[in-house]
C-alpha positions as CSV (number, residue, x, y, z in Angstrom):
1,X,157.4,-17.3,174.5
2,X,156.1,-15.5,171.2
3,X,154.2,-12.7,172.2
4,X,150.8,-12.0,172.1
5,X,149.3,-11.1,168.1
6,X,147.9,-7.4,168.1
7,X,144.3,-7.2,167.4
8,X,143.5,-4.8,164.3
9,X,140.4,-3.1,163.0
10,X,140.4,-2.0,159.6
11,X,138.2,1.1,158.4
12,X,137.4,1.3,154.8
13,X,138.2,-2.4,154.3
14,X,136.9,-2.2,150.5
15,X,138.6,0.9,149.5
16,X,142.2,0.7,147.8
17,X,143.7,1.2,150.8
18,X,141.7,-0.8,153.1
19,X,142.1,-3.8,150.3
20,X,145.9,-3.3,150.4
21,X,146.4,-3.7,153.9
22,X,144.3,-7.2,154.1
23,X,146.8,-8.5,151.0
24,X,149.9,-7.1,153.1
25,X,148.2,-9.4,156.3
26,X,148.5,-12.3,154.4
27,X,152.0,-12.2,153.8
28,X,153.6,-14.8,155.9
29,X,154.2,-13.8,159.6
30,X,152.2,-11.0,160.4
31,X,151.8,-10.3,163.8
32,X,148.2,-8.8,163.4
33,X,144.5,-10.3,164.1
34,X,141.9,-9.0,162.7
35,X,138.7,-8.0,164.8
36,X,136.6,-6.0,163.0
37,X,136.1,-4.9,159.7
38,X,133.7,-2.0,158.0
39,X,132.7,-0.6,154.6
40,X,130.2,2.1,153.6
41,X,128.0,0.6,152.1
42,X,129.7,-2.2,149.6
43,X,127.8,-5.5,151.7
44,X,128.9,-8.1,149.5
45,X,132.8,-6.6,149.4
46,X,132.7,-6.6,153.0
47,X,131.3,-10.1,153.3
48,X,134.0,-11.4,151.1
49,X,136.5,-9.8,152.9
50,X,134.9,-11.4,156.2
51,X,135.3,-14.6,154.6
52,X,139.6,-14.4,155.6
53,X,138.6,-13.4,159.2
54,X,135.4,-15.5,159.9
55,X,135.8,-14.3,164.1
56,X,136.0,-10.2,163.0
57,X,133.1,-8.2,163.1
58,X,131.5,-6.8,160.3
59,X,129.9,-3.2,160.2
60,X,128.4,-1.1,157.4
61,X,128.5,2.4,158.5
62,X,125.3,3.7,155.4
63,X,123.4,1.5,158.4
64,X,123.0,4.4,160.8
65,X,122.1,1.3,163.9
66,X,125.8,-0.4,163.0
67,X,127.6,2.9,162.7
68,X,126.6,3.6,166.4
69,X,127.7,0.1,167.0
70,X,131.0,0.4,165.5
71,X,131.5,3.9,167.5
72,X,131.0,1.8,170.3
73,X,132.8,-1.3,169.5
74,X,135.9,1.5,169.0
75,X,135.3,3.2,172.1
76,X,135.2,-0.3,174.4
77,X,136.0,-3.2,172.0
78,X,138.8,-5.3,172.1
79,X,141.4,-4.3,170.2
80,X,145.2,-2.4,169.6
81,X,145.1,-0.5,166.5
82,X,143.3,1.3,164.0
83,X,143.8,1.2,160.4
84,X,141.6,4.3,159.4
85,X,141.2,4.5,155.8
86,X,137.8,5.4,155.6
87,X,137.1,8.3,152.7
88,X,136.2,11.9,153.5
89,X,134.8,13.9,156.4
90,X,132.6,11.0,157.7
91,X,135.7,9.2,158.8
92,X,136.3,11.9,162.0
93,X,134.2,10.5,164.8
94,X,135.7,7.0,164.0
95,X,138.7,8.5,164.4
96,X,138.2,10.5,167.9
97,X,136.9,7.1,168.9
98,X,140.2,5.5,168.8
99,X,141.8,8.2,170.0
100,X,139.6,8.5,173.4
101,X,140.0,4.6,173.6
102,X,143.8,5.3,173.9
103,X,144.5,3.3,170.9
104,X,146.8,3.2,168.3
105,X,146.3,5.0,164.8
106,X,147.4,4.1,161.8
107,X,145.7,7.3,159.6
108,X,145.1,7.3,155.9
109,X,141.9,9.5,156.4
110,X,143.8,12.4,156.3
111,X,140.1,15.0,156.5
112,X,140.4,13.6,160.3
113,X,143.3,16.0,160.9
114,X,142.9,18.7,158.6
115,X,139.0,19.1,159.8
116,X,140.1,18.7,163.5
117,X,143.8,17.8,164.1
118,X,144.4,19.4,167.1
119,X,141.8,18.0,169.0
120,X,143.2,14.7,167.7
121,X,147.0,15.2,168.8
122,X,146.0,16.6,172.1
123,X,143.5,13.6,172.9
124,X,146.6,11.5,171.3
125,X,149.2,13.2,173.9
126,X,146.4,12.3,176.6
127,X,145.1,9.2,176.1
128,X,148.4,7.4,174.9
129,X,147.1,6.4,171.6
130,X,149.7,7.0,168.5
131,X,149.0,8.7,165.5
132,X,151.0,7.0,162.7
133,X,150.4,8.5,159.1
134,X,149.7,6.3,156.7
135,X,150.5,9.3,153.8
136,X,153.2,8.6,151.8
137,X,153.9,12.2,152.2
138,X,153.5,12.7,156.3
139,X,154.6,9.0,156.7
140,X,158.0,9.4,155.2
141,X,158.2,12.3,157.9
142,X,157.4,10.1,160.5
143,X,159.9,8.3,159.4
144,X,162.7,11.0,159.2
145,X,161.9,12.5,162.1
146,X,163.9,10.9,165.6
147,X,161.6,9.1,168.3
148,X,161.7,11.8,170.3
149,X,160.4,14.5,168.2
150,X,162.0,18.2,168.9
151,X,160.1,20.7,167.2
152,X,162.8,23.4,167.7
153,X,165.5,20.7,165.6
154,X,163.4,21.4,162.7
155,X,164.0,24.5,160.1
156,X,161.6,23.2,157.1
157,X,159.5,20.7,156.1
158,X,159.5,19.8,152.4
159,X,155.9,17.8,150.6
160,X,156.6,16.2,147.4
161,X,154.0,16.1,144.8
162,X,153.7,14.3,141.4
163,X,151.8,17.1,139.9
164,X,149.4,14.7,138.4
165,X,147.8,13.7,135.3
166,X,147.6,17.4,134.2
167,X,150.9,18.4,134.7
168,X,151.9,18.9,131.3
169,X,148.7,20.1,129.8
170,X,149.3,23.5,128.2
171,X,147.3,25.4,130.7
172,X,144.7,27.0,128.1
173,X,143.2,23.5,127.4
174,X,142.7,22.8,131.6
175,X,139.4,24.1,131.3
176,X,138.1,20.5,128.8
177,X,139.6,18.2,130.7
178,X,137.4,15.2,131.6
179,X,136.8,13.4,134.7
180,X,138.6,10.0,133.0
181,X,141.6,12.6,132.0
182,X,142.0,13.9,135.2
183,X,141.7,10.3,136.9
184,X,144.6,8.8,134.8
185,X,147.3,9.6,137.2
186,X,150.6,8.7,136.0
187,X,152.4,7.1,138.9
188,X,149.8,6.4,142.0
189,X,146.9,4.0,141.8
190,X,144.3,5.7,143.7
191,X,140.9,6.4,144.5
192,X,139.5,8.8,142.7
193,X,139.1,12.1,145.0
194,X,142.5,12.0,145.8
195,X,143.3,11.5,142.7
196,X,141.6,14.3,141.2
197,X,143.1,16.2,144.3
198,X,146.4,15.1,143.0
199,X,145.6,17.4,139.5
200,X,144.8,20.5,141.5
201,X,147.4,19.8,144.2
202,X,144.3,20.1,146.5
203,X,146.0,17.1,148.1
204,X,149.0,19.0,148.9
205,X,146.9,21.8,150.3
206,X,145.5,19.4,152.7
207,X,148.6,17.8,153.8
208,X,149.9,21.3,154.6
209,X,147.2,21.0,157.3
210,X,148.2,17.7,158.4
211,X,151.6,18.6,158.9
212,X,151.1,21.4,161.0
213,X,149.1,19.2,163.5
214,X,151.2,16.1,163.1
215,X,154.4,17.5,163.7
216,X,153.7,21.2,165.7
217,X,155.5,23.1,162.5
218,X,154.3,26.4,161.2
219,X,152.5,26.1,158.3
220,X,154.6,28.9,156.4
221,X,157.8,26.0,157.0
222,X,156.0,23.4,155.0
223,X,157.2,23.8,151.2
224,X,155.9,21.6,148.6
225,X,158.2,20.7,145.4
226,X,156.8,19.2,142.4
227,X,158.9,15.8,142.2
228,X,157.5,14.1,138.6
229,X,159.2,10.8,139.8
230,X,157.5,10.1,142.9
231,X,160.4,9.2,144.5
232,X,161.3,11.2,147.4
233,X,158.2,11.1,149.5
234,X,159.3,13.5,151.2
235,X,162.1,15.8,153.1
236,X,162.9,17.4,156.2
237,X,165.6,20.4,156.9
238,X,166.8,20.6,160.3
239,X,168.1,23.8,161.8
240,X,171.8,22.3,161.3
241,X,171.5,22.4,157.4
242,X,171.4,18.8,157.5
243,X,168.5,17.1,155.3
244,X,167.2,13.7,155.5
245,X,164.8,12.4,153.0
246,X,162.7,9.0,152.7
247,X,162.5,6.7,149.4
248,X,161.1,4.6,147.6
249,X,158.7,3.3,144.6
250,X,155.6,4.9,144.5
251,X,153.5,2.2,145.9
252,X,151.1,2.7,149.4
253,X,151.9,-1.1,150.0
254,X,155.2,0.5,151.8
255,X,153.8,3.3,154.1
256,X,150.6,0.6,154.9
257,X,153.3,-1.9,155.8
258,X,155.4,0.8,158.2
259,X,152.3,1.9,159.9
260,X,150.8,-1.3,160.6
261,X,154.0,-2.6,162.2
262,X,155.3,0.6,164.1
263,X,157.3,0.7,166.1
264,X,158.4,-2.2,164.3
265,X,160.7,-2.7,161.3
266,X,158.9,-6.3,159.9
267,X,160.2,-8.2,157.1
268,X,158.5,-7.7,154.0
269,X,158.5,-9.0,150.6
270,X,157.8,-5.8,148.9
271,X,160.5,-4.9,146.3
272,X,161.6,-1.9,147.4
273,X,165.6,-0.4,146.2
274,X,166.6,-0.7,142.7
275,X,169.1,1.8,141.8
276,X,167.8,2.8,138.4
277,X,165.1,4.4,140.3
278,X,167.1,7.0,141.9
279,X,169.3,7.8,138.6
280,X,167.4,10.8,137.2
281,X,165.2,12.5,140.2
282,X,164.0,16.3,139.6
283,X,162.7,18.8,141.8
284,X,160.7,21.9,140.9
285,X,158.5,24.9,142.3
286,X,155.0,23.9,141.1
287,X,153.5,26.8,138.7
288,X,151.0,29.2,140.2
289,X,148.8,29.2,137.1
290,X,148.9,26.1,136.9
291,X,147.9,24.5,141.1
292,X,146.0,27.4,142.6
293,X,144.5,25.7,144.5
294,X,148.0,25.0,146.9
295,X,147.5,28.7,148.3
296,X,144.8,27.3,150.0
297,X,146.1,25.2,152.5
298,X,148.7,27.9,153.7
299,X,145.6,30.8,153.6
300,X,143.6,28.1,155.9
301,X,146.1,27.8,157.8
302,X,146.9,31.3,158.7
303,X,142.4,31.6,159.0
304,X,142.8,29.0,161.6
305,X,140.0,26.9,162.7
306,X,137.5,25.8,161.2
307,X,139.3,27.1,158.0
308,X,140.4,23.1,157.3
309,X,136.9,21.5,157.6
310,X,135.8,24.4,155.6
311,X,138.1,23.9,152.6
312,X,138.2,19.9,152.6
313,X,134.3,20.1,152.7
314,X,134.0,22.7,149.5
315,X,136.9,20.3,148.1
316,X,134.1,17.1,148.4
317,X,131.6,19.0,146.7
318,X,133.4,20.3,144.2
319,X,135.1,17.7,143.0
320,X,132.3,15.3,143.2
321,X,130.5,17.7,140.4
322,X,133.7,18.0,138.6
323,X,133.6,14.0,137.8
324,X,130.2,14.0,137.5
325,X,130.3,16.8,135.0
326,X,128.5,19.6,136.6
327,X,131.5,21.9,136.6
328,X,134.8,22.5,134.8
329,X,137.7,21.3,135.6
330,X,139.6,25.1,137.0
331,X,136.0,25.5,138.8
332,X,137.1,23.0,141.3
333,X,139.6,25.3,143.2
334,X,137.4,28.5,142.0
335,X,134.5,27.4,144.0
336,X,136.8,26.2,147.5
337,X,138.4,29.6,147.1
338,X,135.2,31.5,147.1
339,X,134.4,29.5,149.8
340,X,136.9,29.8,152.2
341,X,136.8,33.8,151.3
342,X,133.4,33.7,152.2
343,X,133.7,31.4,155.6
344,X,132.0,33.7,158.5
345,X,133.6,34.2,161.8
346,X,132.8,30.5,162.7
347,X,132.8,28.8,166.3
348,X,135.8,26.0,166.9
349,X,135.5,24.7,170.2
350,X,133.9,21.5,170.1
351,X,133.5,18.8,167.2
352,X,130.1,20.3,167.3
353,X,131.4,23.2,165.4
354,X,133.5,21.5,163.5
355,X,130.8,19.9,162.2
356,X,128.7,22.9,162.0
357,X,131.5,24.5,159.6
358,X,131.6,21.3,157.2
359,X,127.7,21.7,156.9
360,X,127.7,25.4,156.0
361,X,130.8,24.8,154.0
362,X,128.6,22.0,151.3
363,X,126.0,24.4,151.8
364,X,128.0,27.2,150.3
365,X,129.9,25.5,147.8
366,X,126.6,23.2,146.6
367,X,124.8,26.5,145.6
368,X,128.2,27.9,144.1
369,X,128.4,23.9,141.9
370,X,124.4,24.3,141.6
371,X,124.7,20.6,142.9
372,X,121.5,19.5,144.7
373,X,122.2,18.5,148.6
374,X,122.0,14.5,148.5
């Protein structure tokens, strides 16, 4: 008797990765329904992609009545996993919904765990929901690590990075770059935050934060190499010397795949081993001068919380000025420095305070980018 289809939600159905995921559910044999479906605020996307699931729900969450209604539908609905690629701090209450509901989560809105990832892995550990990464970065990990995960077997976990589309700009001429310069990334097809993130290494920063939470590593055992051929996705050390690493092209149709089908190992048509691509791989300390804006994740780190919502937040802001030509390209991890510095002894209990951090983080950084609150 075939067993029973799991029933999937996807968040940020209209966003690249969101759009990648339905294209990998059409592929022959997938053992996923779709229930529900939501976008921000792109109606006719979402009622296209509604069209290949005429029995999912539709919600668009700029509609405050069917954002409550989609908190809801997460908290009681019908369903057995998550796909959570909604964009920026507005994806974290989504998120602690699936979580509370004891659901599976496939996570590609990586703010959810820097802003509050230990909340997140304890209400995982408690209401027997799993987090699966949908990072390349944290899902080859995931990947590397053994089911049972033993934090004490690992000595050092290693973050690749491309470097971006900057990363041979001589580093005088960083300061007139343009938004469409900064978005041409030479290996990922991305949206355009992260992608700018992928320029400072902001993105690394972040993931820093994710792995801490993710895997129950100290953040000072994270190390981040720039790797131009995006690879190796990334690398773990354990305390026997041994390494193991993940591969493969640089394409989010492969981690999507993994984390929609875990604990499963599906069949896929994605073309993933050609030898070629492993013939010439290089490995490199990223330049100071050139990303410092990866200091940040390990200085949040050591702050503690709310140090993560504080920096992804002045990271929105500023990059949103950046590509829409308010501020310079350097300025970007100027301003989330300055405002991390100047983060005040801050509360951290509750999501509350979480929340109350990210508000006086755009606050700060806003003034700091002269960029009117929206």
């Amino acid at each position: 008797m075939a067993s029973p289809r799991r029933r999937l939600v996807i968040l940020g159905a209209t966003g690249t990765v969101g759009r990648q995921a339905q294209e990998i559910l059409e592929q022959a044999g997938s053992p996923l329904q779709v229930v529900a479906l939501s976008a921000h605020q792109r109606r006719a996307e979402l009622e296209a992609c509604g069209s290949r699931y005429p029995e999912a729900s539709l919600f668009l969450t700029s509609l405050p009545q069917q954002s409550e209604a989609l908190q809801q539908f997460l908290l009681d609905g019908d369903y057995d996993l998550c796909l959570q690629a909604m964009v920026g701090a507005a994806g974290l209450p989504f998120s602690e919904a699936v979580l509370l509901a004891g659901k599976d989560l496939a996570l590609a809105n990586k703010e959810s765990l820097v802003m509050a990832g230990g909340h997140l892995v304890e209400l995982s550990k408690t209401r027997g929901g799993n987090i699966v990464p949908v990072d390349s970065e944290h899902c080859a990990i995931h990947q590397c690590l053994p089911a049972a995960n033993d934090q004490n077997s690992i000595r050092r976990l290693y973050l690749t990075a491309s470097g971006g589309a900057l990363r041979d700009w001589p580093l005088a001429q960083l300061g007139e770059v343009s938004p469409e310069q900064a978005l041409a990334h030479p290996n990922w097809d991305m949206g355009p935050r992260i992608t700018v993130d992928s320029a400072t290494m902001m993105n690394k920063a972040l993931e820093i934060l994710e792995a801490q939470h993710l895997f129950g590593v100290d953040a000072r055992s994270i190390q981040v190499l720039l790797h131009r051929q995006s690879v190796i996705h990334s690398m773990v050390e354990f305390v026997d010397g041994s390494v193991l690493a993940q591969m493969g092209p640089p394409d989010m149709a492969f981690p999507i795949h993994y984390a929609l089908h875990f604990p499963q190992r599906l069949h896929s048509p994605l073309s993933g081993f050609h030898p070629e691509l492993f013939s010439q791989l290089t490995l490199q300390t990223p330049e100071s001068k050139r990303y410092p804006a990866l200091e940040l994740g390990w200085r949040a780190a050591e702050k503690g919380d709310p140090a993560g919502a504080v920096l992804n937040a002045a990271d929105e802001v500023a990059v949103a000025a950046f590509l829409k030509g308010r501020i310079r390209f350097p300025e970007i991890a100027e301003i989330c420095a300055a405002t991390l510095e100047s983060m005040p002894a801050l509360p951290a209990s509750t999501l509350d305070d979480i929340y109350a951090a990210d508000r006086w983080a755009r606050e700060h950084s806003r003034a700091r980018c002269e960029v009117p609150a929206s």
